[in-house]
FIMITOR-252826 format. One record per residue (C-alpha): residue number from 1; chain; x, y, z. Coordinates in Angstrom, 1 decimal. Layout:
N
VOLUM; seq; mol; u; v; w
VOLUM; NUM; A; X; Y; Z .
...
END
This chain:
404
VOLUM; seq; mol; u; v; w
VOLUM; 1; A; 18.1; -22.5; -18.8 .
VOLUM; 2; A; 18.0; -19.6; -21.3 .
VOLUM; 3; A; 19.6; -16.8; -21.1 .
VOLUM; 4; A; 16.0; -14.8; -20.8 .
VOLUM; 5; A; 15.8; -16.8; -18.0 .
VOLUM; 6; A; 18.8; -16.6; -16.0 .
VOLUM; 7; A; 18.3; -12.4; -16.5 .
VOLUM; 8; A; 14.5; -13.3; -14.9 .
VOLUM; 9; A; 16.8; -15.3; -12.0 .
VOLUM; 10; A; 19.2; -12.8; -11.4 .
VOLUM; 11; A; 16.8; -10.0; -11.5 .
VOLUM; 12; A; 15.2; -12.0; -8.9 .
VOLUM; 13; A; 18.0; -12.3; -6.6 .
VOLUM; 14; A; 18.8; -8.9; -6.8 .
VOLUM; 15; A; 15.7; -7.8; -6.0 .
VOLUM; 16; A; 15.8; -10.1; -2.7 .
VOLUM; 17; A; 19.2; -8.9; -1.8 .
VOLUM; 18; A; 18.3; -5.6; -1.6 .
VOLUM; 19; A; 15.2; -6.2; 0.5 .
VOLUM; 20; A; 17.8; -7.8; 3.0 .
VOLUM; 21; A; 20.3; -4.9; 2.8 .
VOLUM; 22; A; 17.0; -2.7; 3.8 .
VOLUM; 23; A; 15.8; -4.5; 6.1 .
VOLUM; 24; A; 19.6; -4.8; 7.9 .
VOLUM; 25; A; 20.3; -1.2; 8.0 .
VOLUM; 26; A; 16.4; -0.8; 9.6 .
VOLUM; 27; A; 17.9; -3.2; 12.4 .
VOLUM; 28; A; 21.0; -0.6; 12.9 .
VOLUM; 29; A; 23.5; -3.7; 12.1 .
VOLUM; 30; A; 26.6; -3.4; 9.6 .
VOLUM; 31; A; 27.3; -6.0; 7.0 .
VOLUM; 32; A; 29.9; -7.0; 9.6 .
VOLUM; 33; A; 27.8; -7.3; 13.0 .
VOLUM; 34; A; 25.2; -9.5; 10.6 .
VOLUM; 35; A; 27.8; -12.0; 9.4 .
VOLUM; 36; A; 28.2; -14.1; 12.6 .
VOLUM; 37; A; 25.0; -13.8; 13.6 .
VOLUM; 38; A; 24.1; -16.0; 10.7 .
VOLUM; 39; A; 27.1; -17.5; 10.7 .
VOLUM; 40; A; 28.6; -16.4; 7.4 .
VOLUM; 41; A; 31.3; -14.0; 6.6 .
VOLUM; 42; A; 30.9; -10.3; 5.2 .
VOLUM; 43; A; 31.8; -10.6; 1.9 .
VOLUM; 44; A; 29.0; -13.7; 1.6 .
VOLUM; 45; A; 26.4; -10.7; 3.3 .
VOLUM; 46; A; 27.8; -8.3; 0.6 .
VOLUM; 47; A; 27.5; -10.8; -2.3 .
VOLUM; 48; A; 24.0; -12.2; -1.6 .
VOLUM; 49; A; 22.8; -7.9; -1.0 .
VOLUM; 50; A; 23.6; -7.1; -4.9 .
VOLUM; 51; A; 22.4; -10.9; -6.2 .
VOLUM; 52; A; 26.0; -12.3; -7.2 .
VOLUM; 53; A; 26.3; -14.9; -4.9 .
VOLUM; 54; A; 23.7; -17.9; -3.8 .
VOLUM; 55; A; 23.3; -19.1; -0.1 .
VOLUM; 56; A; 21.0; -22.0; 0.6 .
VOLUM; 57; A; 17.8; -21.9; 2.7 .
VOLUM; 58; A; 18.7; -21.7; 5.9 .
VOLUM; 59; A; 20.5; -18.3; 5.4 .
VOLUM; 60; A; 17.1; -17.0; 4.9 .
VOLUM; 61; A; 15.4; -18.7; 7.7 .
VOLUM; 62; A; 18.8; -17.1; 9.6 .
VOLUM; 63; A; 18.7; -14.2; 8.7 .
VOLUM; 64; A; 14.7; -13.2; 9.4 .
VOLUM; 65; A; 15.3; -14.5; 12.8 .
VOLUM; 66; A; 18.4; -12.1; 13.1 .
VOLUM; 67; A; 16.2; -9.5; 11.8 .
VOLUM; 68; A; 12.7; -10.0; 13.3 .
VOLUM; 69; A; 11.2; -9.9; 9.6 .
VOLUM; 70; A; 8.4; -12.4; 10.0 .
VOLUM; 71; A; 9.5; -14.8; 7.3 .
VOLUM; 72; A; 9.6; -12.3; 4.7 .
VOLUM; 73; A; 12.9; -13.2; 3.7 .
VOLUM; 74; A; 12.2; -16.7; 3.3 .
VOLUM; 75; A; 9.0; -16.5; 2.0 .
VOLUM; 76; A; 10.7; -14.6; -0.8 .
VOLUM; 77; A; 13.2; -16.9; -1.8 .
VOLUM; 78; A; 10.6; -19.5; -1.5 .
VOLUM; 79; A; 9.0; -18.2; -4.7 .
VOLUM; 80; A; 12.4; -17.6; -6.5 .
VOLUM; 81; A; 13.1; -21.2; -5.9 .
VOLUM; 82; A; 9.6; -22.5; -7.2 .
VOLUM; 83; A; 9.7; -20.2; -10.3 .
VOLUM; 84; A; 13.5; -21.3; -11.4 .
VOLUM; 85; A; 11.9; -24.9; -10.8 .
VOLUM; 86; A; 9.2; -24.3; -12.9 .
VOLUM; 87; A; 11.2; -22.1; -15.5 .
VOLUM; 88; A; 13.4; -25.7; -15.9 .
VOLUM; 89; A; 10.2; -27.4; -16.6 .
VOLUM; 90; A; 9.4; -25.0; -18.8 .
VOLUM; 91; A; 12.5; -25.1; -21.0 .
VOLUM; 92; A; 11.9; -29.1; -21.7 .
VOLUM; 93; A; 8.5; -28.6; -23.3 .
VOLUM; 94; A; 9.3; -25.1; -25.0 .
VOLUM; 95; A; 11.9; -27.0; -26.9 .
VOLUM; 96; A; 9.3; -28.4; -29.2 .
VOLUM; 97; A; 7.4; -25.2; -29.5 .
VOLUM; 98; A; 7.1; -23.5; -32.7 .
VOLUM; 99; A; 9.2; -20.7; -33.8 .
VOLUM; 100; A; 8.1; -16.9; -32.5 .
VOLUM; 101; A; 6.8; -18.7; -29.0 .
VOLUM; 102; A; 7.2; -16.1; -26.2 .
VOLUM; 103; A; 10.9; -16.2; -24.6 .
VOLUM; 104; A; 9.6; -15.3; -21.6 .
VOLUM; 105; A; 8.6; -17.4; -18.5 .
VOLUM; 106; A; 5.0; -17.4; -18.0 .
VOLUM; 107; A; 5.9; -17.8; -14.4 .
VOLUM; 108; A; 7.2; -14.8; -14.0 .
VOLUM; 109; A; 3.4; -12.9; -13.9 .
VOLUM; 110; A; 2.7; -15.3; -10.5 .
VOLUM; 111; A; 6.5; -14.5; -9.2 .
VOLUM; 112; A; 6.1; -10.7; -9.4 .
VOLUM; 113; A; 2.2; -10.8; -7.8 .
VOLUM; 114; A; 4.2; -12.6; -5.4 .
VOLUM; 115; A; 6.5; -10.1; -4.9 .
VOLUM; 116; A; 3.9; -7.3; -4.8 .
VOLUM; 117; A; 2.3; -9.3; -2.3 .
VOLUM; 118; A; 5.3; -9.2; -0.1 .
VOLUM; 119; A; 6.8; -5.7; -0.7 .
VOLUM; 120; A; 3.3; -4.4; 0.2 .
VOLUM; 121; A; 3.4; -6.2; 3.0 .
VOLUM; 122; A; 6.8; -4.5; 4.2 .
VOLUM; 123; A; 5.5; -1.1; 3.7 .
VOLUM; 124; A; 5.1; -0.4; 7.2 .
VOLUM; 125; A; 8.5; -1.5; 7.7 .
VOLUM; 126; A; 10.4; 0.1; 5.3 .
VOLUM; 127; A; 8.3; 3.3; 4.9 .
VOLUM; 128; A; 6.8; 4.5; 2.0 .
VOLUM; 129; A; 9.6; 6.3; 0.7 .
VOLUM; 130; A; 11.9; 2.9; 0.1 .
VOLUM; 131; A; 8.9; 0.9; -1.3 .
VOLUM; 132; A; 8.0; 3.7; -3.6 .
VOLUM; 133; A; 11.3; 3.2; -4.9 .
VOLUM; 134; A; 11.4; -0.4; -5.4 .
VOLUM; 135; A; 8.3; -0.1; -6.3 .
VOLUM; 136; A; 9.4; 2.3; -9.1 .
VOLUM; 137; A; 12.7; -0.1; -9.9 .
VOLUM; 138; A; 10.6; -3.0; -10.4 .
VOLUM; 139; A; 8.5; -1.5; -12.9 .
VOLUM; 140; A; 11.0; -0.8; -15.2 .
VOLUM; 141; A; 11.8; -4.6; -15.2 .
VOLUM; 142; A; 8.2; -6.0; -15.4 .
VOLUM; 143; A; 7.9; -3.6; -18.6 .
VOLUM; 144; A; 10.9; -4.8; -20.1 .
VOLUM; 145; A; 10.1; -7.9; -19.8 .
VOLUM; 146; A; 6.0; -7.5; -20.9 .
VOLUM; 147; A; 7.4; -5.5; -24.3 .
VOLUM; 148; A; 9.2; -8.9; -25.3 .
VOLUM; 149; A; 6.2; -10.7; -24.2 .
VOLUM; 150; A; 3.5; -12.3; -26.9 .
VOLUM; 151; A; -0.2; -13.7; -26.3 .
VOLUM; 152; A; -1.1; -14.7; -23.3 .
VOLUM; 153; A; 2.1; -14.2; -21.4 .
VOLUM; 154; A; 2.4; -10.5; -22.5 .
VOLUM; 155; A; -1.4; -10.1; -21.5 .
VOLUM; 156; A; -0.7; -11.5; -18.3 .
VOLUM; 157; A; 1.6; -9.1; -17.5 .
VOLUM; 158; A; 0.0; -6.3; -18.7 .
VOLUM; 159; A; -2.2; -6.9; -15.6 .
VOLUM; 160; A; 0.3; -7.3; -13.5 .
VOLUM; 161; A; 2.0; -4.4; -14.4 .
VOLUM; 162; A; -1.4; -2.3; -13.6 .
VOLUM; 163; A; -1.4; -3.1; -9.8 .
VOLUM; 164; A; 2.4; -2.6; -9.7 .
VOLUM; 165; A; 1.6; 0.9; -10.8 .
VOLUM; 166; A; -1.5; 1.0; -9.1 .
VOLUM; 167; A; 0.7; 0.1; -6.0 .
VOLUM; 168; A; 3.6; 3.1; -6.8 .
VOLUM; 169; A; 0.8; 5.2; -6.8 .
VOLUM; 170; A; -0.5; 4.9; -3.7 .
VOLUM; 171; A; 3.2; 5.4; -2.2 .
VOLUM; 172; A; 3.6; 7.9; -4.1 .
VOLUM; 173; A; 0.4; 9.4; -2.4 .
VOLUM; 174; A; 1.9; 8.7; 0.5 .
VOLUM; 175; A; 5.1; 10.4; 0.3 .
VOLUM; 176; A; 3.2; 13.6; -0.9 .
VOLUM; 177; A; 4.3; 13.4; -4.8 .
VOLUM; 178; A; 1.0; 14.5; -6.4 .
VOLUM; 179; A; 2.9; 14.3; -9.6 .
VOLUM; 180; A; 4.1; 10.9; -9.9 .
VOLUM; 181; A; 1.3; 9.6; -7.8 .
VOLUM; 182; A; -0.9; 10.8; -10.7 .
VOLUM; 183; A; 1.4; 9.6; -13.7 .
VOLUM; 184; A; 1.5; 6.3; -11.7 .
VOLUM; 185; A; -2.7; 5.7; -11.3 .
VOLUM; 186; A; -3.0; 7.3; -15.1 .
VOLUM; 187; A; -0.6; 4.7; -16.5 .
VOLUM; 188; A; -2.0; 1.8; -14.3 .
VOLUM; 189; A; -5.9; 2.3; -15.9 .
VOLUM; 190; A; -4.2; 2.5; -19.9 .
VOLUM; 191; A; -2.8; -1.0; -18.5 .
VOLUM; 192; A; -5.5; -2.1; -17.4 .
VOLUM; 193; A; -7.4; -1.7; -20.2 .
VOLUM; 194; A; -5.3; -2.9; -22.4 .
VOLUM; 195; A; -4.9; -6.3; -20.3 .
VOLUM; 196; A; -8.8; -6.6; -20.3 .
VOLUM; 197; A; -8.7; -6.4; -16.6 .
VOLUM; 198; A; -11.9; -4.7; -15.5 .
VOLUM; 199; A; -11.9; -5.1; -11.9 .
VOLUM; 200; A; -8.2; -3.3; -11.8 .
VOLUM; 201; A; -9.6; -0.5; -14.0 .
VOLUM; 202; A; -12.5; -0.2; -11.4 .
VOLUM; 203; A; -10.1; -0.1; -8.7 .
VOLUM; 204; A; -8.2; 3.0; -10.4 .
VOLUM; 205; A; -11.5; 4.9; -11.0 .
VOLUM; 206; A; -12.0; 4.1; -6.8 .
VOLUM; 207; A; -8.4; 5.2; -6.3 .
VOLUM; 208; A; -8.9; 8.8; -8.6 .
VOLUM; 209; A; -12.1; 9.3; -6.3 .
VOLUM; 210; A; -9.8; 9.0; -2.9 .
VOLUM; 211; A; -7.3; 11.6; -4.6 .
VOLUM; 212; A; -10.4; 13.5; -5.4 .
VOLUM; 213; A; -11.7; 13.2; -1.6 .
VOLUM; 214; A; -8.2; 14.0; -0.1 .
VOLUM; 215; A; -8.3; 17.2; -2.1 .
VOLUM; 216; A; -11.9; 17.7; -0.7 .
VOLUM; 217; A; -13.7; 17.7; -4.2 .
VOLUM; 218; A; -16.6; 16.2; -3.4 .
VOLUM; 219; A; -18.3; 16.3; -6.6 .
VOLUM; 220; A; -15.0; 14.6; -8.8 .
VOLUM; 221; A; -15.1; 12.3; -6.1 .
VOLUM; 222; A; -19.2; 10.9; -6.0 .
VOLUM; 223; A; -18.7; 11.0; -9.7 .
VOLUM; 224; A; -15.4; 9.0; -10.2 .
VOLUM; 225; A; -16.8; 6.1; -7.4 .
VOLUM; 226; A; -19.7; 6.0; -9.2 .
VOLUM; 227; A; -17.8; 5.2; -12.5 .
VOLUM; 228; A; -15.8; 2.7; -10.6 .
VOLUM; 229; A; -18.9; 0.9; -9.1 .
VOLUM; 230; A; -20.2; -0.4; -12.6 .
VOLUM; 231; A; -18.1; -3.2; -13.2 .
VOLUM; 232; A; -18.5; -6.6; -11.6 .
VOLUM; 233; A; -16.9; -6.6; -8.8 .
VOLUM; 234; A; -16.3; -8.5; -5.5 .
VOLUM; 235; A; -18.0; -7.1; -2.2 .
VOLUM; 236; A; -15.1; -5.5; -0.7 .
VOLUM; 237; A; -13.7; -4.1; -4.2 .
VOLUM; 238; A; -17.8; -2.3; -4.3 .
VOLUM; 239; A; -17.7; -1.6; -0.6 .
VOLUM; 240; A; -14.6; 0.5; -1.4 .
VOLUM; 241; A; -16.6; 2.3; -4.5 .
VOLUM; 242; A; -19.0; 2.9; -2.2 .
VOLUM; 243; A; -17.2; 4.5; 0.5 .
VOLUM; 244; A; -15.9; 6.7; -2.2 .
VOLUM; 245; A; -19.3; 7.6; -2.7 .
VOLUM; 246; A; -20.1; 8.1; 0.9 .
VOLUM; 247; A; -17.2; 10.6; 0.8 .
VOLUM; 248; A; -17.7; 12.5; -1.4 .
VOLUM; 249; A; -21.5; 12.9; -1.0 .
VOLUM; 250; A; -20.4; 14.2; 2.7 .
VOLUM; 251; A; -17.8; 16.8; 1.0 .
VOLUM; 252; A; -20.9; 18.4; -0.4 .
VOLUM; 253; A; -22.7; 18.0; 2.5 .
VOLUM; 254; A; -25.3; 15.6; 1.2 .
VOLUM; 255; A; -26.6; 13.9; 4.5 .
VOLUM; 256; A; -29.3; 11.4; 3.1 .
VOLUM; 257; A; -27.2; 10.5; -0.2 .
VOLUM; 258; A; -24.0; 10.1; 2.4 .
VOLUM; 259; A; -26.2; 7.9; 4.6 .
VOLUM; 260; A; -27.4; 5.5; 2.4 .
VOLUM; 261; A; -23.7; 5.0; 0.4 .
VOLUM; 262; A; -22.8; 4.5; 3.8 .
VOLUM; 263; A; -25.5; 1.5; 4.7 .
VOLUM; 264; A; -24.1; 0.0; 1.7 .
VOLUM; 265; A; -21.0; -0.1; 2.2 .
VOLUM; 266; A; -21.6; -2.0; 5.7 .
VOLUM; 267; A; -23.4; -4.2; 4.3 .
VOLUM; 268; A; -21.2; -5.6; 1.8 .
VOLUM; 269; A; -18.5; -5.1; 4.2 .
VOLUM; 270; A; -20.2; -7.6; 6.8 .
VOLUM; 271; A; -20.9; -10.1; 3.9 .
VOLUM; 272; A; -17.4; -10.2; 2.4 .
VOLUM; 273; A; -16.6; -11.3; 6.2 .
VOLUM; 274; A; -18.1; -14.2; 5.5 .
VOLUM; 275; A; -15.1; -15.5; 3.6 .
VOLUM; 276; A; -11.8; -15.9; 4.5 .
VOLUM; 277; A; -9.7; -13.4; 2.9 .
VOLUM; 278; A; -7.4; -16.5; 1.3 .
VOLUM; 279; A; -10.1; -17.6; -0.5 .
VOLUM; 280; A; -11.2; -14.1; -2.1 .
VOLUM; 281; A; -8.5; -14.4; -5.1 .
VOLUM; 282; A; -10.4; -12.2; -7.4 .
VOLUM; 283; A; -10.2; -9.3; -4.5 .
VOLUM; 284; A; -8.0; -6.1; -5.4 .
VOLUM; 285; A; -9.1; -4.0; -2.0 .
VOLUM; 286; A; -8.5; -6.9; 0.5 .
VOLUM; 287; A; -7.7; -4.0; 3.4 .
VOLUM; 288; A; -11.5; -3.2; 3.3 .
VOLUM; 289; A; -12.7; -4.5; 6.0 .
VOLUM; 290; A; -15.8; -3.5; 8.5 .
VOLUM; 291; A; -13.4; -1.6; 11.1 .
VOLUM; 292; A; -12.1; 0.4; 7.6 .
VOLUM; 293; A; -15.9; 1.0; 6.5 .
VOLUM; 294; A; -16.2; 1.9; 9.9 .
VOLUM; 295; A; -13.4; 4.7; 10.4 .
VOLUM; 296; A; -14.8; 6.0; 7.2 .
VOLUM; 297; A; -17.9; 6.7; 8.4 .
VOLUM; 298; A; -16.3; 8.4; 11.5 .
VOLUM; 299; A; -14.8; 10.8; 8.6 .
VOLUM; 300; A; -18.0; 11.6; 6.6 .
VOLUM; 301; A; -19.3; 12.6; 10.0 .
VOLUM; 302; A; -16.3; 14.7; 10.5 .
VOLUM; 303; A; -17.1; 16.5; 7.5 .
VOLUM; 304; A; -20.9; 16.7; 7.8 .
VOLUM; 305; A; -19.7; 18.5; 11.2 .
VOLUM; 306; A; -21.1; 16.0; 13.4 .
VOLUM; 307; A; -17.4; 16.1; 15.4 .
VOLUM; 308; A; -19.5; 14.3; 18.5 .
VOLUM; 309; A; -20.3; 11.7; 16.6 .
VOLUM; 310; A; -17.7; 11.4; 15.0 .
VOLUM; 311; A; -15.0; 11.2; 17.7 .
VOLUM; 312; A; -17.4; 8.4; 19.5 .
VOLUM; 313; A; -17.5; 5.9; 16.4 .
VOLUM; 314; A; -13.4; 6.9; 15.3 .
VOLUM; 315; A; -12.4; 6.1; 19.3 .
VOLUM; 316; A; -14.4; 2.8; 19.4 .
VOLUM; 317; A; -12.6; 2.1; 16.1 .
VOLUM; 318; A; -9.0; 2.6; 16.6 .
VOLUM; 319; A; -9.8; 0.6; 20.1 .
VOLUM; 320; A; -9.9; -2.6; 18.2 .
VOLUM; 321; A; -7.4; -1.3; 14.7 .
VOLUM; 322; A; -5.0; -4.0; 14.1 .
VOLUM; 323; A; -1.6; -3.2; 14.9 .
VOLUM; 324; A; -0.1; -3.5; 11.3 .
VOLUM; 325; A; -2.0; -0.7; 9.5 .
VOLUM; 326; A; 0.1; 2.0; 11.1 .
VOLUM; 327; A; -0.7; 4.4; 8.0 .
VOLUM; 328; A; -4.2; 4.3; 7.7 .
VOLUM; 329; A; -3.8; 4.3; 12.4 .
VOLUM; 330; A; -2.2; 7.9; 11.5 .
VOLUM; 331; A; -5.1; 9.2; 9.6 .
VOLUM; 332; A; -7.6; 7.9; 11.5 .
VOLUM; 333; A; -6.0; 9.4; 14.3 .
VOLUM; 334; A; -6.2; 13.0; 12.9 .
VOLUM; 335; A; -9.5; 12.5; 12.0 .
VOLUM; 336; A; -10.2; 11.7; 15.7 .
VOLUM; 337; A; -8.4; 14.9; 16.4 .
VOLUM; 338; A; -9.9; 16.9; 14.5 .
VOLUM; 339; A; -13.3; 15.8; 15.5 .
VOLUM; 340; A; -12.7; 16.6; 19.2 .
VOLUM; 341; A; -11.0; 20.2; 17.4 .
VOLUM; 342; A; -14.6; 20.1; 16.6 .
VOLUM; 343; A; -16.4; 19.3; 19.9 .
VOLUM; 344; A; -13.8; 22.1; 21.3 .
VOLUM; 345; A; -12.6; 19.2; 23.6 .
VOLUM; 346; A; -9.0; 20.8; 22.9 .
VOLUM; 347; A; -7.2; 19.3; 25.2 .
VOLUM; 348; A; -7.9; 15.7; 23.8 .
VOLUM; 349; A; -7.4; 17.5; 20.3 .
VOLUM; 350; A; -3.6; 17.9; 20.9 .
VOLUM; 351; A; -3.2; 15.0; 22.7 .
VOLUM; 352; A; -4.7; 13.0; 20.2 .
VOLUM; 353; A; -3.1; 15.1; 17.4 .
VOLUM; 354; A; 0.3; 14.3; 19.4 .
VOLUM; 355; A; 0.1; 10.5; 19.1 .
VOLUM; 356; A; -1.0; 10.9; 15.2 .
VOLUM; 357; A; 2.3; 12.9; 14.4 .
VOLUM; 358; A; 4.6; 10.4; 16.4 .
VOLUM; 359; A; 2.9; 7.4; 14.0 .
VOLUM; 360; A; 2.9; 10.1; 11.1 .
VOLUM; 361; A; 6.4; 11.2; 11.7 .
VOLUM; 362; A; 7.3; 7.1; 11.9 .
VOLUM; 363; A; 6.0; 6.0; 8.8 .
VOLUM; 364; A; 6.7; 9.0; 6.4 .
VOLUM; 365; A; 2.6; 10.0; 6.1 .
VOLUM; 366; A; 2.5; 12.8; 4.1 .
VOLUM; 367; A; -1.2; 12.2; 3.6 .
VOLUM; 368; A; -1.8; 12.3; 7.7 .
VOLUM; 369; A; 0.7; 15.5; 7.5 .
VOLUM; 370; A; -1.7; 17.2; 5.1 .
VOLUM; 371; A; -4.7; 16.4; 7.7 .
VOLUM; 372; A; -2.1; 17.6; 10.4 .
VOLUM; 373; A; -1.4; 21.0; 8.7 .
VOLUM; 374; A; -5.6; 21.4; 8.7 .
VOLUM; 375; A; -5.7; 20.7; 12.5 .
VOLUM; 376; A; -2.6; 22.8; 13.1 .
VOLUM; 377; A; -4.6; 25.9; 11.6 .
VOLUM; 378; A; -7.9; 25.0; 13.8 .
VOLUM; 379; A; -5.8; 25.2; 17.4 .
VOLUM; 380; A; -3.9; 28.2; 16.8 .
VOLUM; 381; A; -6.8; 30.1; 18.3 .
VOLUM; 382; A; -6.4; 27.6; 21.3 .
VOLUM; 383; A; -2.4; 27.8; 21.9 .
VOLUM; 384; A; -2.0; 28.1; 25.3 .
VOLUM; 385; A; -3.5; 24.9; 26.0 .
VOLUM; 386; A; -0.6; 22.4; 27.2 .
VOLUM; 387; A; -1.6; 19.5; 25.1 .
VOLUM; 388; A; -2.2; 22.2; 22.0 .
VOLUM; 389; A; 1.0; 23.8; 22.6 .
VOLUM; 390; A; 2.8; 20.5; 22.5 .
VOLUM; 391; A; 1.4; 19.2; 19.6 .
VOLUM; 392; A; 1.8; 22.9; 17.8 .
VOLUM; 393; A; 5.5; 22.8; 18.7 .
VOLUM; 394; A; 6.1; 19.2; 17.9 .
VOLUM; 395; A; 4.2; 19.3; 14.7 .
VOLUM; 396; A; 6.4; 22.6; 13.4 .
VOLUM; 397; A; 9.5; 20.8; 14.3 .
VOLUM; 398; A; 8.4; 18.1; 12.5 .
VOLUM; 399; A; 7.4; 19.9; 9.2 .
VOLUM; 400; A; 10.4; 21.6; 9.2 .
VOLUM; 401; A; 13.0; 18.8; 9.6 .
VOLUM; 402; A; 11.0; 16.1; 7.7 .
VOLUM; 403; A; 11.1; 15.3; 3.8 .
VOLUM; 404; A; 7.3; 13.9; 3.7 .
END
């Protein structure tokens, strides 16, 4: 194996090390209290968290039971494994290639989707604040590794690099760093483009249009989804342009244009349904489902100050929202709020601003905290209502003791 390659391995390694060393201290237990759970001794737990020591398999398989992971661990190493295998396939036939061939795996473009795959995965176990910086770490090795890159390799990584940045961005959003979250989506459309990937650079248009909707410019954001919606693009990837659309038109209170973005957007929605999400490679948006398009709607209603409405369709929603999307739960949840804020049914407004700011609180949300603050303003007028006065007094603890 080359060296290039052994750096690739190790890099690797260290990468999965530290996910273990996060996901230990997120169980409470020491390098010590791990060890004889998984029946190895401290230093070996030590070793294998910074990527200078190897353990076999079953560690792994150990270890996520230990930890209650899900197989994330494993999984991991899984793809380690099948790219070092493939890397000493490689080195056989590169042996005859000519000089000025690429010194870097070509593998390494499917490890790191891989690896996106599974750190986005984690997010709601980590929090967005230790993804974002993984996240961050990560890309500083994929663009090391892409400027030593030629041809197709190099172009393959330039599109992998893009949704890695895409991905830092949207942490970043949710960690409240405007800035970063900005230089982050910027830097993930110049990769795009210069990868030829038009579907990724449609997905950053869509992305700039939810920035521009969470800032509640409705215009930015109608015109930026529209951008996004002119590539070819896969149901769910337009469904999600659409929504933008449907967003934004409501910001400016455009019913009828708002409506019909919305009928849209069900309707491709329903159809991508059709077909099982693992086999829809050439989807970016894979989170937009029917219940998503749904809880959208519930928000364009919100903001067309239907807050009736509204809070029927966002309750029905977050009756049947899958346990694992515990971000978008949170802002779903203060839109709920704010609708019954709305309805001035106040006393469900706190409670249901209450249970929002506990799953806010949990998972670092600074974009549900933002919402939070809005709904904070509306009941001030109401304190004196139990459930408003607990969620008032909660929510100022929170804001005050919280980096968000």
């Amino acid at each position: 194996m080359s060296t290039t390659e052994s750096t690739q391995a190790r890099e690797a390694r260290r990468h999965l090390g530290a996910q273990l060393a996060a996901l230990r201290d997120a169980a409470g237990l020491r390098q010590h209290e791990l060890a004889p759970k998984v029946g190895y001794g401290r230093s070996t737990i030590g070793n294998v968290e910074i990527g200078s020591q190897r353990v076999p398999r079953q560690f792994w398989l150990d270890c996520d039971d230990v930890l209650g992971t899900g197989g994330i661990l494993t999984e991991h190493y899984d793809a380690i494994e099948a790219t070092e295998r493939q890397a000493a396939k490689d080195v056989a036939l590169r042996l005859g290639e000519p000089d000025g061939a690429s010194s870097v795996d070509p593998a390494m473009a499917v490890h790191w989707t891989g690896m996106l795959h599974l750190l986005a995965g984690s997010h709601n176990m980590f929090g967005p604040r230790q993804v974002n910086d993984a996240a961050c770490r990560e890309l500083a090795v994929i663009g090391r590794y892409r400027h030593e890159a030629i041809g197709d390799i190099k172009t393959g990584l330039l599109a992998v690099e893009a949704r890695w940045a895409e991905f830092a961005s949207w942490t970043a959003d949710n960690v409240g760093d405007t800035a970063a979250s900005t230089y982050w989506l910027d830097r993930a459309l110049v990769l795009a483009r210069k990868a030829g990937d038009a579907p990724m650079a449609s997905y950053v248009f869509m992305r700039q249009a939810q920035q521009a909707a969470d800032r509640l410019d409705g215009a930015r954001a109608a015109t930026l989804a529209t951008t996004a919606a002119t590539a070819p693009l896969t149901d769910r990837d337009r469904a999600l342009c659409v929504v933008r659309q449907a967003q934004g038109h409501a910001l400016r209170g455009d019913r009828d244009a708002c409506s019909s973005a919305l009928k849209t957007a069900h309707r491709l929605a329903l159809r991508a349904e059709r077909v099982p999400i693992d086999d829809d490679p050439g989807t970016i948006g894979r989170h937009c489902t029917h219940a998503y398009v749904q809880a959208h709607e519930g928000y364009c209603l919100l903001r067309l100050g239907n807050g009736e409405e509204a809070a029927r369709l966002l309750d029905a929603v977050l009756d049947q929202w899958p346990a694992g999307f515990r971000q978008d739960e949170a802002l779903i949840r203060t839109w709920l709020a704010m609708a019954y804020a709305m309805a001035n049914r106040v006393a469900e407004a706190g409670g249901q601003a209450s249970q929002a700011l506990g799953i806010a609180a949990a998972t670092s949300s600074a974009r549900a905290m933002r919402v939070l603050g809005e709904l904070d303003a509306r009941l001030a007028p109401h304190s004196g209502a139990a459930e408003v006065d607990a969620f008032r007094s909660a929510f100022a603890l929170v804001r005050s003791t919280r980096r968000m």
